[in-house]
C-alpha positions as CSV (number, residue, x, y, z in Angstrom):
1,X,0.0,0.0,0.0
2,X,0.8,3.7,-0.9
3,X,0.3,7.0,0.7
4,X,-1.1,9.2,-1.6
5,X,-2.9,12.4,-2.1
6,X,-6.1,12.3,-4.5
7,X,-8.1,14.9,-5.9
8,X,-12.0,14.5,-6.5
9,X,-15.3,16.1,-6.9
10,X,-17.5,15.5,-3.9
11,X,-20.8,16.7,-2.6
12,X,-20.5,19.2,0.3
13,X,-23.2,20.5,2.6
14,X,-23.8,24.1,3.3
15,X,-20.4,24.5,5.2
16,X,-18.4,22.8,2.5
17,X,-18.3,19.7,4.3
18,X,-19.0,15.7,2.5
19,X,-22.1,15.4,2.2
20,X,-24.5,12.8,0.7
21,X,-23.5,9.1,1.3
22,X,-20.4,10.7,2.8
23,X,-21.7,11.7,5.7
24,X,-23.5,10.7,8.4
25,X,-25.5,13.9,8.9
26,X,-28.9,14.2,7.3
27,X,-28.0,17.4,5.9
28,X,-29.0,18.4,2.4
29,X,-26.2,18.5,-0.2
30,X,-25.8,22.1,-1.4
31,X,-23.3,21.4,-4.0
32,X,-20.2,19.9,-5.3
33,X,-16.5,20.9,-4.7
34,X,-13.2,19.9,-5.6
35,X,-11.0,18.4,-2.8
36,X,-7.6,16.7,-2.1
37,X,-7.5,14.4,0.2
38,X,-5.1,11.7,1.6
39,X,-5.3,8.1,1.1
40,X,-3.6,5.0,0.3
41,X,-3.2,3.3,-3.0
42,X,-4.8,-0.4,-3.0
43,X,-4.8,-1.1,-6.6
44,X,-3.3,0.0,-9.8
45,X,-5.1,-0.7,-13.1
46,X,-2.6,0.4,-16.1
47,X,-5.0,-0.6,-18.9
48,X,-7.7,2.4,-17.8
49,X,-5.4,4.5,-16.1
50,X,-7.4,4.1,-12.9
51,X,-6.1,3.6,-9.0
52,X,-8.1,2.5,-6.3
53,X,-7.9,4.3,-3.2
54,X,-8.7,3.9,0.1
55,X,-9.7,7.3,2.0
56,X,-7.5,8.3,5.3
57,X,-10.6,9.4,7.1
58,X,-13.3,8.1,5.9
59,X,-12.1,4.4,4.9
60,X,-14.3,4.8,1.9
61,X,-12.7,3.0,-1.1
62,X,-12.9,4.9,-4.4
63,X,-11.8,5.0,-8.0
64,X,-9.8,7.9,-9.5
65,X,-7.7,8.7,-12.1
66,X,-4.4,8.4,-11.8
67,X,-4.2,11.9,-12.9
68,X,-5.6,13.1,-10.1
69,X,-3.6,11.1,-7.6
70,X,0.1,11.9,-6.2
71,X,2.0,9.1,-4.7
72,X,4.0,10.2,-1.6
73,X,7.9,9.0,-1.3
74,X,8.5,6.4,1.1
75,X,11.1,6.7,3.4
């Protein structure tokens, strides 16, 4: 596994927070924003260009681009 930070669009409540099936709170989603995040890297998929990527806080696993991910130096 690798430490990474990844970059996605999520759905954030009125105080830019996740929101959605983010969250736990029933709060209504009041739109989407860009975020980086850190995570870890628990797959690589060459053929799409796709990692899969396990979320620091959340423990959520999800699919990004490797585009929008930046594997941290171990060391």
């Amino acid at each position: 596994m690798i430490p990474c930070t990844y970059t996605k669009t999520f759905p954030v409540d009125e105080w830019g927070r996740l929101g959605g099936f983010y969250s736990l709170a029933d709060v209504p989603i009041a739109g989407y924003k860009e975020l980086t995040r850190e995570g870890t890297v628990l797959a690589r998929d060459r053929e799409t260009q796709l990692y899969e990527v396990e979320d620091f806080e959340t423990g959520r696993v999800l699919v990004v681009p490797m585009n929008d991910v930046v594997l941290e130096e171990e060391g």
